[in-house]
N, C-alpha and C positions, 0 to 999 in steps of 0.2 A: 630498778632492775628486778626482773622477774624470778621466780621460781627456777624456771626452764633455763635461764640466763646463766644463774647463777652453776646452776649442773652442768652444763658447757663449760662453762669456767673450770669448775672444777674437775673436769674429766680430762679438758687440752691441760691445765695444769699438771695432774698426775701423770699424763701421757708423757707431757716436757720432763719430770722428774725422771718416769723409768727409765726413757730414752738415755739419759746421763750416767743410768748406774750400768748398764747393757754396753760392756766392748764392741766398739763396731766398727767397720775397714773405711777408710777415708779413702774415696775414687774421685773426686769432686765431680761428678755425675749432677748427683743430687742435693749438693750441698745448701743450699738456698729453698726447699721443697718445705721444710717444716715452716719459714719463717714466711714464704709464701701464704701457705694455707693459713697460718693465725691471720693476716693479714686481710686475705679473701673473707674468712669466717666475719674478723673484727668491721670490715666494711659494708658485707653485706648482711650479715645476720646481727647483730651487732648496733647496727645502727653508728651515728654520729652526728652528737649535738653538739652545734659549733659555741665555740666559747661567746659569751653575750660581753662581756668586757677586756681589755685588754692585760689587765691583773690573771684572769681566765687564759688567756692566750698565752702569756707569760711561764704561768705553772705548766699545763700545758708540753710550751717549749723545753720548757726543764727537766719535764719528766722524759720526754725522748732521748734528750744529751743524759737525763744517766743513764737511761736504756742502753745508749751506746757504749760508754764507760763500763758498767756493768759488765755488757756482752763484750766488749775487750779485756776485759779483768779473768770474765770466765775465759774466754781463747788463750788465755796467757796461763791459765791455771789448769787447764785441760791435761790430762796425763796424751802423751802423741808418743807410740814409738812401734818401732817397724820389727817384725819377726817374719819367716817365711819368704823374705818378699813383698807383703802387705803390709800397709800402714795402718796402724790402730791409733781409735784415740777413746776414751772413756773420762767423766767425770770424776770428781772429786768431793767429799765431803764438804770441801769449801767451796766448789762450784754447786751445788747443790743450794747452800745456806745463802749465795748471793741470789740466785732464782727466788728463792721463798722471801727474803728481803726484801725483794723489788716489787714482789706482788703486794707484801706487808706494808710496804711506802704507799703506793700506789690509793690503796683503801684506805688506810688512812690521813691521805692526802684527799680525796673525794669526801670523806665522811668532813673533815675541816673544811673544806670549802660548801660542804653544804650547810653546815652550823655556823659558818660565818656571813652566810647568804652571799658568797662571790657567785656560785651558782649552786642552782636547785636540781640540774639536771643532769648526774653522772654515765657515764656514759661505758656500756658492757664493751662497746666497738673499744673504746682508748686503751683499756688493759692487755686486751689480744693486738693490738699494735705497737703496744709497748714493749709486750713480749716478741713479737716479731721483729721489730729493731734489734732487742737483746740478741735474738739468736742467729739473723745475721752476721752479726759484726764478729757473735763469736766462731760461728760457723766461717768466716774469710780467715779468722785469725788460725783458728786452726789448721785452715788449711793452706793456708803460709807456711805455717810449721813444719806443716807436713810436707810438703816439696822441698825445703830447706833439709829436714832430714832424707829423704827420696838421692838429694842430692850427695849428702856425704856416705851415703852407703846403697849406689846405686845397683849394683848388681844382686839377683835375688838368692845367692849364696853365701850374702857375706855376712859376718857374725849378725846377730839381732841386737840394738842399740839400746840401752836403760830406758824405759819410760821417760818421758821430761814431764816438765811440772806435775812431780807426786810431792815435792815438798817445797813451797813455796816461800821458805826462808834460805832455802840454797838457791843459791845462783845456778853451784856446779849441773843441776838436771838439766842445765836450759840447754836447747840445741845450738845457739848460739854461741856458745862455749865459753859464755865474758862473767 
C-alpha cells in the first residue's frame, strides 16, 4: 500500500468518524450513498488482489460477516429519535469505538497474513469494502428504526420521543419497547 493509499484511507476514515458524531435527519433518500462510494473508491482506486489460496478466501469471507455484524451492532447502537417531525439519528461513543476496531482487526489481520506468508499482497480495495458493508447494514438498520419510530409518533406535532439506543445496557431506549 502506497503513501497516497494509505491518506485516502485515512481521510474516508476520518470522514466515516465525523459523519457519526454530526446529528443528521434520516429521509432514507441517501441512505446507502456513503457505503456506495467506499465501495466505488475500494474497487476502483483501490484495486483488488484476489486471494491466491483458499485459507486467503476464508479470512477474507470473515472479514465481510463481521463487517456485517459490526454494522448491525452499530444500527442497533445508533442513538434514532424523532423531534419536530424529523427523524434523527447520531452516533455513539460506542459506535464510534466499533468503527476504529474493525479497521484495527482488519490491519492487523493483513499484517498476519503477510508474516505468515498466506498472502503477500494486502489489498487498500478490501478495507474500504469492508467498511462499505459495515455502513450499509448499519445505515438499513437504522433506518428500520427509524420508520418503526415514524410509525408510533406519526403525526409531526406529537411530543418528541427519547433518543433510543444512547444506552446500550437498557433495553428500555429501544423503540421496540421489549
Amino acid at each position: 500500500m502506497g503513501n497516497s493509499q494509505i491518506a485516502i484511507i485515512v481521510a474516508l476514515c476520518v470522514y466515516a468518524l465525523y459523519r457519526q458524531t454530526v446529528r443528521h435527519t434520516i429521509d432514507g433518500r441517501n441512505r446507502y450513498k456513503i457505503a456506495i462510494i467506499y465501495a466505488i473508491v475500494g474497487v476502483v482506486i483501490g484495486g483488488f488482489h484476489a486471494p491466491p489460496t483458499a485459507l486467503a478466501w476464508a479470512l477474507l469471507a470473515a472479514g465481510l460477516v463481521l463487517s456485517a455484524i459490526v454494522g448491525y451492532a452499530r444500527g442497533r447502537l445508533t442513538r434514532v429519535w424523532q423531534q419536530d417531525g424529523q427523524i434523527y439519528a447520531q452516533g455513539t461513543a460506542l459506535t464510534i469505538t466499533l468503527f476504529v476496531l474493525l479497521i484495527a482487526m482488519k490491519f492487523a489481520l493483513g499484517t498476519a497474513e503477510y508474516f505468515v506468508g498466506i498472502r503477500m499482497h494486502g489489498s487498500f480495495g478490501e478495507i474500504l469494502i469492508l467498511i462499505a458493508v459495515m455502513v450499509a447494514f448499519q445505515s438499513h438498520i437504522v433506518w428500520l428504526r427509524a420508520q418503526a419510530l415514524k410509525a408510533q409518533h406519526p403525526r409531526p406535532g406529537s411530543p418528541p420521543a427519547r433518543p433510543t439506543g444512547a444506552n446500550p445496557l437498557s433495553r428500555i431506549d429501544t423503540i421496540e419497547g421489549s
